[in-house]
N, C-alpha and C positions, 0 to 999 in steps of 0.2 A: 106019139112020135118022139124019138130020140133028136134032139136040138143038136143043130152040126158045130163043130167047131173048129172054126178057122183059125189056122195060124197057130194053134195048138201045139203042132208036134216039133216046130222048129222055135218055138220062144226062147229058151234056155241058149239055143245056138245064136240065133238071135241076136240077145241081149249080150253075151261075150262078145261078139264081134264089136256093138255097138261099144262096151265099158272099154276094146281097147281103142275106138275112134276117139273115142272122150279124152282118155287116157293121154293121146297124141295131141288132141288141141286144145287141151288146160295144158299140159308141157310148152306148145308150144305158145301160148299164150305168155306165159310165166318168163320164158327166153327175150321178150320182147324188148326193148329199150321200157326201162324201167317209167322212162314217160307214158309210155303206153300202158303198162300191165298193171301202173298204181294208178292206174285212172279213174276217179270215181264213174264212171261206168261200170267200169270191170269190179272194183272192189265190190257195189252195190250187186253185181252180178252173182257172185259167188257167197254174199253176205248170207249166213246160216237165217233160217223165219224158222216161228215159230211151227208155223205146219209143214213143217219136212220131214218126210218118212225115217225114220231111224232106222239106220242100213245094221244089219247083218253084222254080231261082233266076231272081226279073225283076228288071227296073229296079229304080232305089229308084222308094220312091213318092214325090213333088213335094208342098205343101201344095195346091198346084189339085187334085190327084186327088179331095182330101176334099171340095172345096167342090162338084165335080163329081158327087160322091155325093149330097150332098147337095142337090143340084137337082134330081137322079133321084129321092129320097125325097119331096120336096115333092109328084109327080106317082103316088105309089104310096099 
């Protein structure tokens, strides 16, 4: 028998929805009163370890990417 696979056909779609959720709340994280967003919580939060998957190398990203985002967020 062929093993079924869930959740298969929508990952990719998925996972863009989710990287622009993310997207929105490290931004909005980062906006915070800086008392907030330098807080060793947060810093410890975001601190790179050594077992994290090394993401996909793209472009750099341009400052229009952000403002492009954020055109997309004004409509979500």
């Amino acid at each position: 028998f062929v093993g079924r696979k869930f959740f298969r056909k929508n990952d990719r779609k998925l996972a863009e929805s989710r990287e622009l959720e993310l997207h929105k709340f490290v931004k909005e994280i980062l906006l915070m009163h800086p008392q907030m967003s330098s807080s060793p919580v947060i810093v410890e939060f975001f601190e790179a370890r050594s077992h994290d998957p090394i993401p996909p190398m793209r472009e750099p990203l341009e400052t229009t990417d952000f403002y492009e985002m954020d055109e997309y967020d004004a409509y979500t």
